[in-house]
PDB file of N, CA, C and O in Angstrom:
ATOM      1  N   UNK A   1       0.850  -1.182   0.000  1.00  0.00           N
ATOM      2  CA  UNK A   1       0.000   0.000   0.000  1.00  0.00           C
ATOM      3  C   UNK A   1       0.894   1.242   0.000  1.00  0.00           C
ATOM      4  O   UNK A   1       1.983   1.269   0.572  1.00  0.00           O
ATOM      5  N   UNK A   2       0.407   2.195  -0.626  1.00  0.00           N
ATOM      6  CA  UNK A   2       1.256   3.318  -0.932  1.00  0.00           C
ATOM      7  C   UNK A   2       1.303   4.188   0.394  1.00  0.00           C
ATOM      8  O   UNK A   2       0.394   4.247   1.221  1.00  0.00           O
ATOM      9  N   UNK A   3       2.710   4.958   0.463  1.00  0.00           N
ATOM     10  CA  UNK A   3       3.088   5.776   1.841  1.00  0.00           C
ATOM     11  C   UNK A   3       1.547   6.699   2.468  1.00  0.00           C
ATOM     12  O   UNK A   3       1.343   6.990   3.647  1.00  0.00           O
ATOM     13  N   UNK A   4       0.574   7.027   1.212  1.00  0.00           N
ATOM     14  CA  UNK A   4      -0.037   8.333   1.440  1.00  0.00           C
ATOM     15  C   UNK A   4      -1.940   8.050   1.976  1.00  0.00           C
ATOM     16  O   UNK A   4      -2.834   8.647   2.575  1.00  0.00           O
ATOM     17  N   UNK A   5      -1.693   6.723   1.256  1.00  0.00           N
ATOM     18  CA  UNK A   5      -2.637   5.573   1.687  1.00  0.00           C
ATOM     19  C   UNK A   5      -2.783   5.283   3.101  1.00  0.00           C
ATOM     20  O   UNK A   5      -3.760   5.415   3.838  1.00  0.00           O
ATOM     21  N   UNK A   6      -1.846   4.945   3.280  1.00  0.00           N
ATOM     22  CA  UNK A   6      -2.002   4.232   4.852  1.00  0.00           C
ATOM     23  C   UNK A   6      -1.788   5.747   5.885  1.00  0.00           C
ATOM     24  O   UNK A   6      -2.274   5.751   7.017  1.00  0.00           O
ATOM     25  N   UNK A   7      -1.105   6.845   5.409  1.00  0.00           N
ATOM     26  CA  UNK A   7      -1.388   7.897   6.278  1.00  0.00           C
ATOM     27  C   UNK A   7      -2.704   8.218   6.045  1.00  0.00           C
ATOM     28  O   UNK A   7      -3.058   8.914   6.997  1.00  0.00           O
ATOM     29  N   UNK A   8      -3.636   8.067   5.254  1.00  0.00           N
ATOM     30  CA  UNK A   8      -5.471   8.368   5.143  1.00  0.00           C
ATOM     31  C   UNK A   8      -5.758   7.630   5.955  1.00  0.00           C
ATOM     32  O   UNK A   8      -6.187   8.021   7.041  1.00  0.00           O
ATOM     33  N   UNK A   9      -5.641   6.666   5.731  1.00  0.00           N
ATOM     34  CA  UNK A   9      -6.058   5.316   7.009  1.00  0.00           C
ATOM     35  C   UNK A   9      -6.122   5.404   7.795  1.00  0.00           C
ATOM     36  O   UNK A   9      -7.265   5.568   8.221  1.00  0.00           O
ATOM     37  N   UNK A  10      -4.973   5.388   8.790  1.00  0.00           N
ATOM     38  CA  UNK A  10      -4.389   5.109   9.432  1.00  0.00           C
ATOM     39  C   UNK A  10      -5.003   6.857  10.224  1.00  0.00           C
ATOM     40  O   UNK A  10      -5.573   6.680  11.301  1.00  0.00           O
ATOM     41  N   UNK A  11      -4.924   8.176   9.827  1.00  0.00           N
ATOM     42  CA  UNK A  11      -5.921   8.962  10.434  1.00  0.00           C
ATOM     43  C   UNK A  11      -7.020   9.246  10.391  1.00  0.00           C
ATOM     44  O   UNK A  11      -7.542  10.072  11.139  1.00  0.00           O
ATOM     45  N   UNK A  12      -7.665   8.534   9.389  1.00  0.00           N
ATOM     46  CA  UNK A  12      -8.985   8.397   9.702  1.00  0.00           C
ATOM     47  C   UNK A  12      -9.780   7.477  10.891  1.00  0.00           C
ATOM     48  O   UNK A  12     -10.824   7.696  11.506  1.00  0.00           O
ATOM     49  N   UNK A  13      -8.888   6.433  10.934  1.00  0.00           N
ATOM     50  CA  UNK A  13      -9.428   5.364  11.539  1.00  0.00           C
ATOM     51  C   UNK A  13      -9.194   6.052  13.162  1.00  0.00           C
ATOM     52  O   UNK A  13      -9.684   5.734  14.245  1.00  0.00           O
ATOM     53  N   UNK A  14      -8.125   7.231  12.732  1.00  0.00           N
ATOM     54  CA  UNK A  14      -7.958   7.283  14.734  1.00  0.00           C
ATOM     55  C   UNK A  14      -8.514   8.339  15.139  1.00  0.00           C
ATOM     56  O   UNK A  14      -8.574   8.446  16.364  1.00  0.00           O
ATOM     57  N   UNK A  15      -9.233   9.717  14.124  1.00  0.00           N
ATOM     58  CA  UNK A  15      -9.495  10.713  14.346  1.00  0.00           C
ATOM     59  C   UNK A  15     -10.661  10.882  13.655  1.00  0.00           C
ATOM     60  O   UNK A  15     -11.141  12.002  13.826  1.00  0.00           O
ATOM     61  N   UNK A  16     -11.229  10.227  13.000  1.00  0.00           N
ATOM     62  CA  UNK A  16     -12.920  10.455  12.214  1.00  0.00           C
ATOM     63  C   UNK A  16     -12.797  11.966  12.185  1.00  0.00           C
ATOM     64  O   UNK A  16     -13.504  12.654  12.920  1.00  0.00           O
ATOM     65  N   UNK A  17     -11.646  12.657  11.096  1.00  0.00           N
ATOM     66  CA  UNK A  17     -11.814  13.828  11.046  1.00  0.00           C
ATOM     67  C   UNK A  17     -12.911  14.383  10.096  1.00  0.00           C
ATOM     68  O   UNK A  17     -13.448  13.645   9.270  1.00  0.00           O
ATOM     69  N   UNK A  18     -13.202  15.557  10.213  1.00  0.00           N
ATOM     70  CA  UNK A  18     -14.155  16.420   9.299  1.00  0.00           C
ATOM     71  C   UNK A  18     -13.620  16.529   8.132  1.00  0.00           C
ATOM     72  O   UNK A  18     -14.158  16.299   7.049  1.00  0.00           O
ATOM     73  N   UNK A  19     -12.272  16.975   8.394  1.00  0.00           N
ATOM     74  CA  UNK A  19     -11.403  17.320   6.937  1.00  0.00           C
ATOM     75  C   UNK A  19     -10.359  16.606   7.129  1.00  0.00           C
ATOM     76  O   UNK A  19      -9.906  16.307   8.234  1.00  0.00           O
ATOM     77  N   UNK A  20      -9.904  16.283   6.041  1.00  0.00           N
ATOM     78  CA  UNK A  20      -7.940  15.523   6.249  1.00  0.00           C
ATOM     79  C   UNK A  20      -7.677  15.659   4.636  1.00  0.00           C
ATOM     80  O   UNK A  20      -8.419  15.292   3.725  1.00  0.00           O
ATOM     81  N   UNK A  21      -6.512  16.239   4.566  1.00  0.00           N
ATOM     82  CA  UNK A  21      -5.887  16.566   3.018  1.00  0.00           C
ATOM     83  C   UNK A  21      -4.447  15.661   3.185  1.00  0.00           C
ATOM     84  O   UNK A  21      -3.646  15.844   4.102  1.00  0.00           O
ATOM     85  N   UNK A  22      -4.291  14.644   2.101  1.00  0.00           N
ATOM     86  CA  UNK A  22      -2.996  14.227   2.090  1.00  0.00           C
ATOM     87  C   UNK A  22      -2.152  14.775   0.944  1.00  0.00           C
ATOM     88  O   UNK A  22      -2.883  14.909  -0.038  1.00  0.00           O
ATOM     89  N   UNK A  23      -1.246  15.041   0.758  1.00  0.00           N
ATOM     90  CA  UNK A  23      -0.920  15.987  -0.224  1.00  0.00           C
ATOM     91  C   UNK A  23       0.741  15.058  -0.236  1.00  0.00           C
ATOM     92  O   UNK A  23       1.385  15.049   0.814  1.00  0.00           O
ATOM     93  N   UNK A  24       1.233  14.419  -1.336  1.00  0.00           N
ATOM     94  CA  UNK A  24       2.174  14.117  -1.734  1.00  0.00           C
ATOM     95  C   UNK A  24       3.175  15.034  -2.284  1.00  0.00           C
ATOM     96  O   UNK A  24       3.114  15.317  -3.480  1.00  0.00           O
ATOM     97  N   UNK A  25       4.442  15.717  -1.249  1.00  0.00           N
ATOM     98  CA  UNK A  25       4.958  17.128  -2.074  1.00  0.00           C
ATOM     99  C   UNK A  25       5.923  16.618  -2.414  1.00  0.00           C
ATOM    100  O   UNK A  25       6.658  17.465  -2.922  1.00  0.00           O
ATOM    101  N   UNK A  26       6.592  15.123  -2.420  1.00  0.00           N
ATOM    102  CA  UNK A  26       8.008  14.333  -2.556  1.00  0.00           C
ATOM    103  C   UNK A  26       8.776  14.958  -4.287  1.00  0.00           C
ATOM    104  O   UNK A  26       9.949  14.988  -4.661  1.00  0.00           O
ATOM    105  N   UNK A  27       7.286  15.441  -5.092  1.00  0.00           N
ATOM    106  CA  UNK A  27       8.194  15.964  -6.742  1.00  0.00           C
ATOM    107  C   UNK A  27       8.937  17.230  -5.962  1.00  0.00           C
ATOM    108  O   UNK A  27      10.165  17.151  -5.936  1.00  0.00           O
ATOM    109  N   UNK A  28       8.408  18.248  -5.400  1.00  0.00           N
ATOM    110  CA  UNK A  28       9.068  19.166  -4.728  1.00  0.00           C
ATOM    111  C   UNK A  28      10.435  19.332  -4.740  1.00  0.00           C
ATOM    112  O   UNK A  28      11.110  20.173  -5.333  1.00  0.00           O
ATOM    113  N   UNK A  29      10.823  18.260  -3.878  1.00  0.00           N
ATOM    114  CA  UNK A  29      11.893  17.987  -3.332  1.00  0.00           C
ATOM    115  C   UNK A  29      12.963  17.141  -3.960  1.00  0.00           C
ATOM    116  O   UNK A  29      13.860  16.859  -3.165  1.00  0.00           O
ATOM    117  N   UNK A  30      13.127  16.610  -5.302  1.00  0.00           N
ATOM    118  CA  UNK A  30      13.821  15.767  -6.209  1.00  0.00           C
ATOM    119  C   UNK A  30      15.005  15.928  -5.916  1.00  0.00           C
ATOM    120  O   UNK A  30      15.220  17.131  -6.066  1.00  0.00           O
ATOM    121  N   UNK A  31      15.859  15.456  -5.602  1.00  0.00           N
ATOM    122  CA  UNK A  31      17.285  15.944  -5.775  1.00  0.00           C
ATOM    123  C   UNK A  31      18.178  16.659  -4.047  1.00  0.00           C
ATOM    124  O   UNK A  31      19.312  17.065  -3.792  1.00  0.00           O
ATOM    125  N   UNK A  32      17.134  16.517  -3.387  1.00  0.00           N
ATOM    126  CA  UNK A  32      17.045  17.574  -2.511  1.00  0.00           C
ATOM    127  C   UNK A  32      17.691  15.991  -1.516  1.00  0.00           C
ATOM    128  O   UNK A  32      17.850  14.826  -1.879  1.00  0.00           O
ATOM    129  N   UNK A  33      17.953  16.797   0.024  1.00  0.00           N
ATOM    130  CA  UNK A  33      17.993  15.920   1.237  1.00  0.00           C
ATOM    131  C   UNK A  33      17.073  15.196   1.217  1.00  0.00           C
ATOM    132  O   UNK A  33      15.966  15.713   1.064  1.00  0.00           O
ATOM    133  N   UNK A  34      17.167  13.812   1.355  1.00  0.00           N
ATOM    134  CA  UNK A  34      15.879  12.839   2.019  1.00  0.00           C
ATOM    135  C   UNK A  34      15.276  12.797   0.871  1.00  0.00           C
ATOM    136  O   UNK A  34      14.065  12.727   1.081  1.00  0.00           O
ATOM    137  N   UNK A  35      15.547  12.806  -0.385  1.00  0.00           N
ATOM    138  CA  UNK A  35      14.949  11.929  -1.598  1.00  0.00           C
ATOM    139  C   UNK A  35      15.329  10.493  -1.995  1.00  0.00           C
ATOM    140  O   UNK A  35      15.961  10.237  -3.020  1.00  0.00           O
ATOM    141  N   UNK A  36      14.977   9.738  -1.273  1.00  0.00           N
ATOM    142  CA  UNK A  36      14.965   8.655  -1.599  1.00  0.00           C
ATOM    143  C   UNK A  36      14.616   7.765  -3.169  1.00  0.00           C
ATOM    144  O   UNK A  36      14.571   6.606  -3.581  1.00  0.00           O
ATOM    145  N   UNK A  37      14.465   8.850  -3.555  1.00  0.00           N
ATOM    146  CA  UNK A  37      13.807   8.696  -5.046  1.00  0.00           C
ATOM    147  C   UNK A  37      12.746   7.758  -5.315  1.00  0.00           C
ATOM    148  O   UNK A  37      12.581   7.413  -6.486  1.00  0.00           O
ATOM    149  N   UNK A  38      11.891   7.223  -4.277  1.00  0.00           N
ATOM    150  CA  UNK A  38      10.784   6.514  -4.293  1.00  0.00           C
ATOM    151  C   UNK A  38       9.404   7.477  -4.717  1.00  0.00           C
ATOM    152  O   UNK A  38       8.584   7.122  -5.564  1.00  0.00           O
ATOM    153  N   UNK A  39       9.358   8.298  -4.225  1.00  0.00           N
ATOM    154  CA  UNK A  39       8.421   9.432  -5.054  1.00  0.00           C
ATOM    155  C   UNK A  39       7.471   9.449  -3.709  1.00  0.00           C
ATOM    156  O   UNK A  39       6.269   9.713  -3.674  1.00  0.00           O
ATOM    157  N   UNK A  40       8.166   9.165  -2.821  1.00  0.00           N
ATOM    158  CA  UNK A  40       7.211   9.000  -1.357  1.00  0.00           C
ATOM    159  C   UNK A  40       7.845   9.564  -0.556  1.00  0.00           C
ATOM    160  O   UNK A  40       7.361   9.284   0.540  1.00  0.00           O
ATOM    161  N   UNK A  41       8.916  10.408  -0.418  1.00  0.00           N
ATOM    162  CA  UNK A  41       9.605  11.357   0.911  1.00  0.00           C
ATOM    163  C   UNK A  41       9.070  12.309   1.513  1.00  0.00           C
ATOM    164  O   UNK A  41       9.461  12.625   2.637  1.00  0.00           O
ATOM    165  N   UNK A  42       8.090  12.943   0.901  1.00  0.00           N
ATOM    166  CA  UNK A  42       7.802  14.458   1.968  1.00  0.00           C
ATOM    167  C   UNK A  42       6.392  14.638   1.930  1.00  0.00           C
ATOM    168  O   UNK A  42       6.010  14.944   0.801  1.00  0.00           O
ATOM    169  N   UNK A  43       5.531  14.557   2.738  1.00  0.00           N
ATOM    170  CA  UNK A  43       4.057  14.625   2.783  1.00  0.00           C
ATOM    171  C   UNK A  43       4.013  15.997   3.735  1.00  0.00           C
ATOM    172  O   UNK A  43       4.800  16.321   4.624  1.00  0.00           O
ATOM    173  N   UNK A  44       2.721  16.754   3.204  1.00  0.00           N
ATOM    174  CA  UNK A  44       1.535  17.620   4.009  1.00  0.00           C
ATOM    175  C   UNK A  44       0.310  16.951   4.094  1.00  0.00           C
ATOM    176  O   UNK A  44      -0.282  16.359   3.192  1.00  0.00           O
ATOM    177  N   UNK A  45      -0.193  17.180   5.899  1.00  0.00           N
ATOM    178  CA  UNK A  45      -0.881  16.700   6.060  1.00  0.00           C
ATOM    179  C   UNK A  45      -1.875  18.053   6.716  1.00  0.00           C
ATOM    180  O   UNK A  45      -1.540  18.714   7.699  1.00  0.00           O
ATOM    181  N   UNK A  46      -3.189  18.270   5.888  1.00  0.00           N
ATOM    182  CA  UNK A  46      -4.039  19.022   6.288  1.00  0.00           C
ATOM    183  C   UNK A  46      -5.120  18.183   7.271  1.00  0.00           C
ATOM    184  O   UNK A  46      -5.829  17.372   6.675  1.00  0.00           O
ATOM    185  N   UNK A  47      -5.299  18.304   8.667  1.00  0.00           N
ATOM    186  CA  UNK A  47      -6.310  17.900   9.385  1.00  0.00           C
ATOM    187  C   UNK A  47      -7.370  18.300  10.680  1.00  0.00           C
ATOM    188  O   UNK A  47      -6.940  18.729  11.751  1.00  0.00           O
ATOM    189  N   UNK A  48      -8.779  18.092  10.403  1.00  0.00           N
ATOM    190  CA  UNK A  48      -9.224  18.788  11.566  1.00  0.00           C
ATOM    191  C   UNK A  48     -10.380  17.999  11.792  1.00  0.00           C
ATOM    192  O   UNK A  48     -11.199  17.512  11.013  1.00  0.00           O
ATOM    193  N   UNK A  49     -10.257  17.975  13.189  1.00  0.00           N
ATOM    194  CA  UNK A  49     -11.273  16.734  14.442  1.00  0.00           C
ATOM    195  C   UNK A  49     -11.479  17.277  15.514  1.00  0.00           C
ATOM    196  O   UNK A  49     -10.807  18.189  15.997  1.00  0.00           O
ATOM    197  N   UNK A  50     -12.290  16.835  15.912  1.00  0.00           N
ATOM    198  CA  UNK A  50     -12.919  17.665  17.466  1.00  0.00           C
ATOM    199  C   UNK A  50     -12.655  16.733  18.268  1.00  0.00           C
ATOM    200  O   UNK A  50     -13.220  16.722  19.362  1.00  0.00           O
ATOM    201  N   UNK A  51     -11.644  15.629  17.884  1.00  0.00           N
ATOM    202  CA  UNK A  51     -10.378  14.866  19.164  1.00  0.00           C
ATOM    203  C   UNK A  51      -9.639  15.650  19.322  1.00  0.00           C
ATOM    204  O   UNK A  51      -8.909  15.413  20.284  1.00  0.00           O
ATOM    205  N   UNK A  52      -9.335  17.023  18.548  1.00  0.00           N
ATOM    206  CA  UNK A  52      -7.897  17.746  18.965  1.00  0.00           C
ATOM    207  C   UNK A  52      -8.203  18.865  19.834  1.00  0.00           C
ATOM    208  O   UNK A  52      -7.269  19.577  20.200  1.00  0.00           O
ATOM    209  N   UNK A  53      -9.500  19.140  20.251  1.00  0.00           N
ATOM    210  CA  UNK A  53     -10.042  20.128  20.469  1.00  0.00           C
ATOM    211  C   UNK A  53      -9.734  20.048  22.222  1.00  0.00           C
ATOM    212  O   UNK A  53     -10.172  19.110  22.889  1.00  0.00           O
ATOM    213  N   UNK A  54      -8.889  21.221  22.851  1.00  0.00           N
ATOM    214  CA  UNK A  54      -8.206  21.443  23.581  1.00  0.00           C
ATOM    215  C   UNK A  54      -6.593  20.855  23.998  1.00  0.00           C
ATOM    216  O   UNK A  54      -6.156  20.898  25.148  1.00  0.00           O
ATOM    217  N   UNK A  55      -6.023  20.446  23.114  1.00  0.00           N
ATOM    218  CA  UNK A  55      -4.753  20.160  22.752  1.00  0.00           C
ATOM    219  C   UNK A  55      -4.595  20.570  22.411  1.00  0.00           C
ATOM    220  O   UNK A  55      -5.157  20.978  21.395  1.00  0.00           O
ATOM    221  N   UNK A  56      -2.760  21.229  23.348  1.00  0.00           N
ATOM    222  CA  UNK A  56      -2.083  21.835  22.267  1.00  0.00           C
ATOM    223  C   UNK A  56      -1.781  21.477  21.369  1.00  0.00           C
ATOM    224  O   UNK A  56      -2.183  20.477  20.774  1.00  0.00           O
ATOM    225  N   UNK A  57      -0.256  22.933  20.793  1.00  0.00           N
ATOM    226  CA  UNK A  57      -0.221  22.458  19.233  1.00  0.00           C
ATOM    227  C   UNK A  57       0.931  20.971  19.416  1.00  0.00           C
ATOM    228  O   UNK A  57       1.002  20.085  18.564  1.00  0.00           O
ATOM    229  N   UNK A  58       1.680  20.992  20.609  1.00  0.00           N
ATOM    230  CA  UNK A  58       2.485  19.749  20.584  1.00  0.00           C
ATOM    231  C   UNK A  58       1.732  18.290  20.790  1.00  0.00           C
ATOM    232  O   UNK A  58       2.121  17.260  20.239  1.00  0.00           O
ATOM    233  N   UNK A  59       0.523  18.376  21.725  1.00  0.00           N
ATOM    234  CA  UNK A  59      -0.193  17.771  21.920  1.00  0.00           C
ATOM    235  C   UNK A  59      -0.530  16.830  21.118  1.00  0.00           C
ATOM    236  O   UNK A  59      -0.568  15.612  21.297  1.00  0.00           O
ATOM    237  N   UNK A  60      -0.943  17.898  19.603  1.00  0.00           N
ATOM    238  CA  UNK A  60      -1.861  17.262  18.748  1.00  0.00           C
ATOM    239  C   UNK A  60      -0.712  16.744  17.602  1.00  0.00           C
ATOM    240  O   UNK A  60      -0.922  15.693  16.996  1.00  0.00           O
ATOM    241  N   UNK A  61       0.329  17.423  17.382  1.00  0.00           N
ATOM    242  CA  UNK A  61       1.467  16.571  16.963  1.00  0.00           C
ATOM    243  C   UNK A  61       1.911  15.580  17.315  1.00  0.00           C
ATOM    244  O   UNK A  61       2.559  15.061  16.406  1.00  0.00           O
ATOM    245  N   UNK A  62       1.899  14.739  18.642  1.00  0.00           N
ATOM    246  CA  UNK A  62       2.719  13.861  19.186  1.00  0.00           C
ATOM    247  C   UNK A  62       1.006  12.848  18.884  1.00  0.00           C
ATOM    248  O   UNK A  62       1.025  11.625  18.738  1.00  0.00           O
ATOM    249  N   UNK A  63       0.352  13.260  18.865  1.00  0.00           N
ATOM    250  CA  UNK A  63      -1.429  12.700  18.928  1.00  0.00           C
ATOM    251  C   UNK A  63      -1.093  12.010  17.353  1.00  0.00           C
ATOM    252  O   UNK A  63      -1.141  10.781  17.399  1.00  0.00           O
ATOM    253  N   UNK A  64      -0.788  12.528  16.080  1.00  0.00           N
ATOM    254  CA  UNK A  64      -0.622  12.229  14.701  1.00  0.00           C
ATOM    255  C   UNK A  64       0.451  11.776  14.500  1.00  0.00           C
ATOM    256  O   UNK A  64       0.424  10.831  13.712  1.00  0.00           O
ATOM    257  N   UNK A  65       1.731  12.127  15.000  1.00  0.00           N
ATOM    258  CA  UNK A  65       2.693  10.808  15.037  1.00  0.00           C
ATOM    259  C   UNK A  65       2.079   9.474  15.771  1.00  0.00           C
ATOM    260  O   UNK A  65       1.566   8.560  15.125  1.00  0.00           O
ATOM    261  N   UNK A  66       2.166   9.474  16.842  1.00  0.00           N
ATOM    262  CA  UNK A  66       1.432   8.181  17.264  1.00  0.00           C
ATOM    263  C   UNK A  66       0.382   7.159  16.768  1.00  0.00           C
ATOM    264  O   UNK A  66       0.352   5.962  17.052  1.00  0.00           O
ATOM    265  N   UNK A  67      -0.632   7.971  15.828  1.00  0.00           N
ATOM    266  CA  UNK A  67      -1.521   7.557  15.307  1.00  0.00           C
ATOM    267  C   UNK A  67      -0.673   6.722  14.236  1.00  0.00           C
ATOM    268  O   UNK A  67      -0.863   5.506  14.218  1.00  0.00           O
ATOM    269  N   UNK A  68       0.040   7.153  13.545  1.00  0.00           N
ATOM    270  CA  UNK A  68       0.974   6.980  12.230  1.00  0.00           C
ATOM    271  C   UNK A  68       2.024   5.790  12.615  1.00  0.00           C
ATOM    272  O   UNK A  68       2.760   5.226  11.805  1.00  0.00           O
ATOM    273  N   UNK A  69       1.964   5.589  13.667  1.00  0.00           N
ATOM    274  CA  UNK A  69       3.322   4.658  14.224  1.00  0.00           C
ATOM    275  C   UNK A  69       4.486   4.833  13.365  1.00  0.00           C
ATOM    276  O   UNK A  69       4.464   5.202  12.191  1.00  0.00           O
ATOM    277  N   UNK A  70       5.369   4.570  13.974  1.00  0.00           N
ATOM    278  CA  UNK A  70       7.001   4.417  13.751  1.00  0.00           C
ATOM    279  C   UNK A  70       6.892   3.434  12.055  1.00  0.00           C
ATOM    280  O   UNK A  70       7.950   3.519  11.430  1.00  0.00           O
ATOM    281  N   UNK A  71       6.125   2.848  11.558  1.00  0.00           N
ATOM    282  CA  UNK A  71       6.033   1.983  10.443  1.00  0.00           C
ATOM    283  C   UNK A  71       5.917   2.695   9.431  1.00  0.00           C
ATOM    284  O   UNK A  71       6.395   2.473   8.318  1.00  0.00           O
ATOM    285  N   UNK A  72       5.099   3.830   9.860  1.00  0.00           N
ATOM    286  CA  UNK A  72       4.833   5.052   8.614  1.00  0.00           C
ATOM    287  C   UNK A  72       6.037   6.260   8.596  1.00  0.00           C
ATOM    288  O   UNK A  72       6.848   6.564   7.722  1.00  0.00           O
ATOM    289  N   UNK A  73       5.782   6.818   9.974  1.00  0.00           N
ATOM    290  CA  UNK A  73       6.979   7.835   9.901  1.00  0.00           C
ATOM    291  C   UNK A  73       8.382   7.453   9.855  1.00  0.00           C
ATOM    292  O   UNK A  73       9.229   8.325   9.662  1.00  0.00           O
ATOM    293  N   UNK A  74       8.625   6.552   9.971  1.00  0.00           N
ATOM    294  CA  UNK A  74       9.976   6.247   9.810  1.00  0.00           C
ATOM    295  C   UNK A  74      10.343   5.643   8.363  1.00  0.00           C
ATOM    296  O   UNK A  74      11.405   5.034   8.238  1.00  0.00           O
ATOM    297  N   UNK A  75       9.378   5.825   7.148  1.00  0.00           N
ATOM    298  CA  UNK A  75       9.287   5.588   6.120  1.00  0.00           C
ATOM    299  C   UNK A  75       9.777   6.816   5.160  1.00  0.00           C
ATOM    300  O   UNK A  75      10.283   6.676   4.047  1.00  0.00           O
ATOM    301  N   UNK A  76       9.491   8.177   5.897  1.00  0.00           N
ATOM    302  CA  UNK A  76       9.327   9.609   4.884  1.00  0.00           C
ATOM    303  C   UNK A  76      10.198   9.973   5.814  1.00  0.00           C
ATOM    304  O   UNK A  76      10.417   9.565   6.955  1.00  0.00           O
ATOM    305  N   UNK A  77      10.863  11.163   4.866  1.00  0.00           N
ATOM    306  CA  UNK A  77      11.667  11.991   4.968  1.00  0.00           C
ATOM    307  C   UNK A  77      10.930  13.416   6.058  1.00  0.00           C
ATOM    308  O   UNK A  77      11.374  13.755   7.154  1.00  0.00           O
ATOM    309  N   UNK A  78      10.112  13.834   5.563  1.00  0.00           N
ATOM    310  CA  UNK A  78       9.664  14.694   6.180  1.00  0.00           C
ATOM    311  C   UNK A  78       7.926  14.602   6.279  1.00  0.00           C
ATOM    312  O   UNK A  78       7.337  13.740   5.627  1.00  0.00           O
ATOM    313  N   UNK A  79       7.151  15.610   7.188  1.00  0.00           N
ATOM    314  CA  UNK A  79       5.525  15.387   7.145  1.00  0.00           C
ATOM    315  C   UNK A  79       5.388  16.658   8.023  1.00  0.00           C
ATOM    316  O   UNK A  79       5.762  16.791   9.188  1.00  0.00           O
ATOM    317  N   UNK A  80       4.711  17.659   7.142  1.00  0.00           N
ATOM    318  CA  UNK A  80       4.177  19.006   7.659  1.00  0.00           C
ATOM    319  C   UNK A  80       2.905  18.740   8.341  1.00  0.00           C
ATOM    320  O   UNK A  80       2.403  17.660   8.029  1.00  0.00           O
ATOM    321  N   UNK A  81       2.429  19.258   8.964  1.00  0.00           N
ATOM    322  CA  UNK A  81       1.288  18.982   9.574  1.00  0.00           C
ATOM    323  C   UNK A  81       0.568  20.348  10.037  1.00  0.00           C
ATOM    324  O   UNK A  81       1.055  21.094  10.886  1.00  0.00           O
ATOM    325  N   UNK A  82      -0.713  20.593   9.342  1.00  0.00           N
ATOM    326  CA  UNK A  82      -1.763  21.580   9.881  1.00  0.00           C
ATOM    327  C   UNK A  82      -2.645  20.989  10.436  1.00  0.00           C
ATOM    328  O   UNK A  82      -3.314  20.196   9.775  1.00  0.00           O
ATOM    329  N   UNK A  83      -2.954  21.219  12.003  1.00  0.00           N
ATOM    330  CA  UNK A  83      -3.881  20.494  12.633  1.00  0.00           C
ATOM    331  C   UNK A  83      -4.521  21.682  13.286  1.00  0.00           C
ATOM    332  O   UNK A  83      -3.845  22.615  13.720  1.00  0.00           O
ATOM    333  N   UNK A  84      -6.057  21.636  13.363  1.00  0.00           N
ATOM    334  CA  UNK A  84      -6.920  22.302  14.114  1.00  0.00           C
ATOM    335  C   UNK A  84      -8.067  20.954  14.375  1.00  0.00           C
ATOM    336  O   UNK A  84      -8.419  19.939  13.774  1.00  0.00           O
ATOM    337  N   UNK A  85      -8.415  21.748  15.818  1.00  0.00           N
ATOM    338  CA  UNK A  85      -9.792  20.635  16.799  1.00  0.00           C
ATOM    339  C   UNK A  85     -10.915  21.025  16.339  1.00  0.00           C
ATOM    340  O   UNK A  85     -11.960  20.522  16.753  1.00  0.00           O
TER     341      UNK A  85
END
């Protein structure tokens, strides 16, 4: 299953968000640090759930790594993250 796949999944299944944007920016970055040249290194992740709602902003970061386990993030190079509750 593809890197961007199982990050949909994998936050949907833990946050039944309203909105979630996965956005593959890995062409971006070609050539760059952390191109693995798999076409899967650098994700934005747009997301918003009313699980985040009174968490902070580290809160809700350490909340979407976790969700993602070490199987996913330790797959990509990088993963921006806009989160609102």
């Amino acid at each position: 299953m593809r890197i961007e796949n199982q990050i949909r999944a994998r936050l949907t299944g833990a946050f039944a968000p309203e909105r979630l944007e996965v956005v593959n920016e890995s062409h971006r970055h070609k050539g760059h640090a952390g191109d693995d040249g798999s076409g899967e290194s650098h994700f934005r992740v747009v997301i918003a759930a009313p699980a985040f709602a009174g968490m902070s902003r580290i809160e809700r970061h350490r909340a979407v790594h976790a969700a993602l386990g070490p199987a996913v993030v330790g797959r990509i190079h990088a993963l921006a993250l806009d989160i609102s509750g």
